[in-house]
C-alpha positions as CSV (number, residue, x, y, z in Angstrom):
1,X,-2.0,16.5,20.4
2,X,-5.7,14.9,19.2
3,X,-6.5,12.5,20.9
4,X,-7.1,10.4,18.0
5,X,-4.5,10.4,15.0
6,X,-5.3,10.9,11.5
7,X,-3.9,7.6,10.0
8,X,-6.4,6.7,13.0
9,X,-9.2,8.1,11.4
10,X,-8.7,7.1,7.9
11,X,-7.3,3.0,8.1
12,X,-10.3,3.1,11.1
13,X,-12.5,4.5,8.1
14,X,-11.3,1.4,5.7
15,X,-11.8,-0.8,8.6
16,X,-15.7,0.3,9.5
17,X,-16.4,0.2,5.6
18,X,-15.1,-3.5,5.4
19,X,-17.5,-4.2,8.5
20,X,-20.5,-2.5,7.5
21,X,-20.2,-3.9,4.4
22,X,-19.6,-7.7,5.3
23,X,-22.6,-7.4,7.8
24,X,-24.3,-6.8,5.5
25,X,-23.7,-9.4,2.6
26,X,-22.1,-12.1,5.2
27,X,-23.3,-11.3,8.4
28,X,-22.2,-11.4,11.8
29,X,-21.2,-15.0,12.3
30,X,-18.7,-15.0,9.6
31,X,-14.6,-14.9,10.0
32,X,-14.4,-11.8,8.1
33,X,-16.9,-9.7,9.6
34,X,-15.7,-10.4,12.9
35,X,-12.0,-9.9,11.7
36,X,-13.0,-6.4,10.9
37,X,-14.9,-5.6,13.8
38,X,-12.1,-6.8,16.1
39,X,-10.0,-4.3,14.6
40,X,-12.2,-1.6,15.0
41,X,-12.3,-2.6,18.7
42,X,-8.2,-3.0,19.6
43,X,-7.6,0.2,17.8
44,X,-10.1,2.3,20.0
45,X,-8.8,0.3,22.9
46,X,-5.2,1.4,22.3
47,X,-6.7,4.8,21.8
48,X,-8.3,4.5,25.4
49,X,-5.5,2.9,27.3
50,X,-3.0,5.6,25.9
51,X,-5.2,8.0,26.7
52,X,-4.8,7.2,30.7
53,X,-1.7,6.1,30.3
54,X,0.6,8.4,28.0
55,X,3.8,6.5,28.1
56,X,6.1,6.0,25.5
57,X,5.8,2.0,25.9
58,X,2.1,2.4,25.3
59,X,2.6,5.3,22.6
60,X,4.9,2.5,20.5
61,X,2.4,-0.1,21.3
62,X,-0.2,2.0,20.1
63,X,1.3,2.9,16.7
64,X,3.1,-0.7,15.7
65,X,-0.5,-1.8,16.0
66,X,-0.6,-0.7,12.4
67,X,1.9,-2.7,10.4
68,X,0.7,-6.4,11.6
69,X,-3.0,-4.5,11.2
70,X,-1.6,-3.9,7.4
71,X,-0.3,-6.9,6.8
72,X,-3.6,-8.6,8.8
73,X,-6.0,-7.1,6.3
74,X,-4.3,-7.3,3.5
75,X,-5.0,-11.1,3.2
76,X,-8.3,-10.9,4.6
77,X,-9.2,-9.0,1.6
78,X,-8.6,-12.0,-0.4
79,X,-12.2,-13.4,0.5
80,X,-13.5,-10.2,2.3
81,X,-13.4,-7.7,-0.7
82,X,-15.5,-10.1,-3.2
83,X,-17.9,-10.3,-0.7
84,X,-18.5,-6.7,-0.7
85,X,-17.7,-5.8,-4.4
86,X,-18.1,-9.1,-6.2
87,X,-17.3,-7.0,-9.8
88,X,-13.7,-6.0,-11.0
89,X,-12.6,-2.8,-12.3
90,X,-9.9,-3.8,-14.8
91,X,-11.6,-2.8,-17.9
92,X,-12.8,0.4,-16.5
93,X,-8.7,1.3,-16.1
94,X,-7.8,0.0,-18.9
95,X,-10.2,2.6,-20.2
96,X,-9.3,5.5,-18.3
97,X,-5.3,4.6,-19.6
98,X,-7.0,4.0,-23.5
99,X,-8.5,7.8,-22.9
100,X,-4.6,9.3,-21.5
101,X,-2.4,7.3,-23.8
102,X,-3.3,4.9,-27.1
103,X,-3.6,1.5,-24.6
104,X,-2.4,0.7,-21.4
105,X,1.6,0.9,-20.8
106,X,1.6,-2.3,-20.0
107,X,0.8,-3.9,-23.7
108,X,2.5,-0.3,-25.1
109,X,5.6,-1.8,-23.3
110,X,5.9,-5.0,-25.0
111,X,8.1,-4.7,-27.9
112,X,10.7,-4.0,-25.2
113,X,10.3,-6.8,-23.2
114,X,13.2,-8.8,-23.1
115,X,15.2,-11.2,-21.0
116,X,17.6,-8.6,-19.3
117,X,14.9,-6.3,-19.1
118,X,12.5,-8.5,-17.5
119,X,15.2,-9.3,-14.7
120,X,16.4,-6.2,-14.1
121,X,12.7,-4.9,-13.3
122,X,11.8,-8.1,-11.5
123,X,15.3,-7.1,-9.4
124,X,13.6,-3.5,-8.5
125,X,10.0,-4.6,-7.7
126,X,11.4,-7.0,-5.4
127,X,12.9,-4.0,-3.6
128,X,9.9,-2.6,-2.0
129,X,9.8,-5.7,0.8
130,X,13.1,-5.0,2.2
131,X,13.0,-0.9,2.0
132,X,9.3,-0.9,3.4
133,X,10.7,-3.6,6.3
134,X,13.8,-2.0,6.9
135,X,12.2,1.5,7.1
136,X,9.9,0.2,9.6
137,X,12.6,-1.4,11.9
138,X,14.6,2.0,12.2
139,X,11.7,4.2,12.4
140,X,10.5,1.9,15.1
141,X,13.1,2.2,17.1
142,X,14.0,5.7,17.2
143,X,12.5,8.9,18.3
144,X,8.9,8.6,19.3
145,X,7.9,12.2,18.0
146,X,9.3,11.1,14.0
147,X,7.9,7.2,14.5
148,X,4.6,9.2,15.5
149,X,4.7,11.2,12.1
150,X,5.8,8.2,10.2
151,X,3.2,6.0,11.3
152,X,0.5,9.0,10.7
153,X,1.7,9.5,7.2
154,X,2.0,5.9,5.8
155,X,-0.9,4.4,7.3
156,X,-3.2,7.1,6.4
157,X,-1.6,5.9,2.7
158,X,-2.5,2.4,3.5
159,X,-6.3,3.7,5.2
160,X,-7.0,5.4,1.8
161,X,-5.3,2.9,-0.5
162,X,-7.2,0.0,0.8
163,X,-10.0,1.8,0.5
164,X,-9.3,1.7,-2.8
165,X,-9.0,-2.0,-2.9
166,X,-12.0,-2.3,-1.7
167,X,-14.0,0.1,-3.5
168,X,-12.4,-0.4,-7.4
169,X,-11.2,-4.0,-6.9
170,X,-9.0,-5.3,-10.2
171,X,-6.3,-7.6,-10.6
172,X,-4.5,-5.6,-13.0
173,X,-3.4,-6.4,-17.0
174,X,-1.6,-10.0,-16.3
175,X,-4.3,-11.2,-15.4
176,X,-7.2,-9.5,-17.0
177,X,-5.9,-9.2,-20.6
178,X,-3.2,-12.3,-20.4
179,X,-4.4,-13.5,-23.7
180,X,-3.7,-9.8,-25.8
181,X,0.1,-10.3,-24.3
182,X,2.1,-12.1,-27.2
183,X,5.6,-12.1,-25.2
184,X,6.2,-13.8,-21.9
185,X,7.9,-12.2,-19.5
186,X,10.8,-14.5,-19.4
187,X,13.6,-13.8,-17.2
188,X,16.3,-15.6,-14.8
189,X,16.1,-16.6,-11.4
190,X,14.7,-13.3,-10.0
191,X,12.3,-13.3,-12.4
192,X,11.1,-16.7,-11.1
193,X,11.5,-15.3,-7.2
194,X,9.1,-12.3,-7.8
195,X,6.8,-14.0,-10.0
196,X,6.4,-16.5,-7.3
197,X,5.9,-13.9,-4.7
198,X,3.3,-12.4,-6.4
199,X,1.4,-15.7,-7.2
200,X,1.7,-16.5,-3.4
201,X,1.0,-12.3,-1.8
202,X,-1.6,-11.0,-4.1
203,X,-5.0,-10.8,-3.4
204,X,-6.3,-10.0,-6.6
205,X,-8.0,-6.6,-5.6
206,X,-5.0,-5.2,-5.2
207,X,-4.3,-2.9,-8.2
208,X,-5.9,0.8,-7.7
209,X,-4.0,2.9,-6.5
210,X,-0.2,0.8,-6.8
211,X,0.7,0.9,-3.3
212,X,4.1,-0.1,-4.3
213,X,4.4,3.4,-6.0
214,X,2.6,5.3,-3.1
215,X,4.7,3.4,-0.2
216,X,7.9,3.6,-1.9
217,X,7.5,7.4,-3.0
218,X,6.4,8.1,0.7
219,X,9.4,6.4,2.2
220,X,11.8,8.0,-0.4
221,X,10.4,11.5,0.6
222,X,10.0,11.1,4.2
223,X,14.1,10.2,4.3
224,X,15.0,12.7,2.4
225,X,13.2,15.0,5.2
226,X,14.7,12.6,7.9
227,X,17.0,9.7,6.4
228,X,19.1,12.0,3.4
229,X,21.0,9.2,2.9
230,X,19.1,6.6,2.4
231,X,17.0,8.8,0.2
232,X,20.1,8.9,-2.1
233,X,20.7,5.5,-1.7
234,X,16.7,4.3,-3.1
235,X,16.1,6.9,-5.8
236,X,17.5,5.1,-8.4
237,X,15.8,2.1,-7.4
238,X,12.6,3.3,-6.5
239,X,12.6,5.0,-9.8
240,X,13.1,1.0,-11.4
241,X,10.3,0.2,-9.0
242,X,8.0,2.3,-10.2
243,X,8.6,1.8,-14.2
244,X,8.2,-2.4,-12.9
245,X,5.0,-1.9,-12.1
246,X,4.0,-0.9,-15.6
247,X,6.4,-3.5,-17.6
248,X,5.6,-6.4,-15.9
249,X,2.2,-5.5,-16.0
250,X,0.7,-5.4,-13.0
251,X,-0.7,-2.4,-12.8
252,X,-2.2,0.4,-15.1
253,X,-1.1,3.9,-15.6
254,X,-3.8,5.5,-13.6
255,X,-2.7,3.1,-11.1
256,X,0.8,4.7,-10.8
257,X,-0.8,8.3,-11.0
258,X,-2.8,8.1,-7.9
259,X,-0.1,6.3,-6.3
260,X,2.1,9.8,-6.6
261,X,-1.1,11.6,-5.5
262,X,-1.6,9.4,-2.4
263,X,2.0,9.5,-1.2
264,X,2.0,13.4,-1.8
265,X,-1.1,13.3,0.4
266,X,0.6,10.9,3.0
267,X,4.1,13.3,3.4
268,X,2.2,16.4,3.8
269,X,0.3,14.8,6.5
270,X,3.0,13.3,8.3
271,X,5.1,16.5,7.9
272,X,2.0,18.7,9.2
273,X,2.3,15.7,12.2
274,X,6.4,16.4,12.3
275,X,5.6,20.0,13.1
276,X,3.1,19.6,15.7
277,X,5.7,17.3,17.7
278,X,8.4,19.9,17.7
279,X,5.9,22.3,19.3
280,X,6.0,22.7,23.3
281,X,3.0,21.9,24.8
């Protein structure tokens, strides 16, 4: 096995980018920059201690590092992303979705929008928190060989899709074009729930590529190689997910394409990872 991992490589990567970057423009003596270079420093560390010590209490240690690292640098992007890439992106997507389709799917969308509609998607984009939490509870707890593929594959999708906060920062079509939408997105009480959510969680940068479509598409294909049941029991769900993210207009189309790309990217590499752990050493 290498001694370092490739979600290793690539969310270190992210993390050395956001460093470099905030020395740069904030300097040393700033939250951010430190944040980011304190990362850099526990992940080697785990790296090191495994390295002398390959248990499977440190291997767990090691790899669970990532989701409170995720969910760490996620809100330090908040402040740390316009530091290093003051400019937004959202007319450049729009763009890019004005050159595949006639506009953006999120304003083509519109003469559907309605009440039920509106709820119902609200109801599936909700979704992702529980299936990403839950998949990372019973990953986390069962055999070290598949959490060691799961981890590789969907936190080299975070690495790379953070990356992609970082480098094409946009806070998507409700709030960049609020004032072409003519119909509010008026639901019920879910409606209310996610919208709040979202006020509260998002960053603002947080837009290319949708990380809800890439996470959700990884975790749907990685149980139907591992957890065919649960595969059966998200796909028409994470199909609602992944439409939501268009008609409630966060995100553009070229948002959601990448998002397939990158979770494509994500299961071959944790399959490739798979593989290597069922070979004897």
């Amino acid at each position: 096995m290498p001694a370092v991992l490739t979600h290793e490589w690539l969310f270190g990567a992210y993390l050395l980018f956001m460093a470099v970057g905030l020395l740069s423009t904030s300097g040393l003596i700033d939250v951010n920059t430190l944040s980011y270079l304190a990362g850099l420093l526990v992940a080697a560390g785990l790296i090191a201690v495994t390295a002398r010590r390959d248990t499977p209490t440190m291997w767990r240690t090691r790899l669970l590092f990532y989701p409170l690292a995720m969910n760490v640098y996620f809100q330090l992007m908040r402040g740390a992303v316009p530091a290093v890439h003051p400019a937004r992106m959202d007319t450049t997507l729009r763009r890019i979705d004005q050159w595949l389709l006639p506009d953006t799917p999120a304003l083509l969308l519109e003469p559907l929008v309605t009440p039920w509609a509106t709820e119902a998607f609200s109801f599936f984009y909700i979704l992702f928190f529980p299936y990403l939490t839950f998949s990372l509870i019973t990953y986390a707890v069962g055999d070290l060989g598949r959490l060691r593929a799961f981890t590789v594959g969907l936190f080299s999708l975070y690495g790379i899709g953070f990356l992609g906060y970082a480098l094409v920062p946009a806070g998507g079509p409700y709030l960049a074009f609020a004032r072409e939408f003519t119909v509010p997105l008026v639901g019920g009480a879910i409606t209310d729930w996610n919208a709040a959510i979202v006020r509260a969680g998002s960053i603002r940068v947080d837009v290319f590529p949708s990380l809800h479509v890439a996470v959700s598409s990884f975790l749907l294909g990685f149980d139907f190689r591992h957890q065919r049941r649960r595969f059966w029991l998200y796909l028409v769900p994470c199909v609602g997910l992944w439409l939501s993210t268009l008609f409630l207009r966060y995100h553009y189309l070229i948002d959601v394409l990448f998002g397939f790309a990158l979770a494509a990217l994500a299961l071959w590499l944790a399959e490739r990872q798979f593989a290597r752990e069922r070979i004897p050493v």
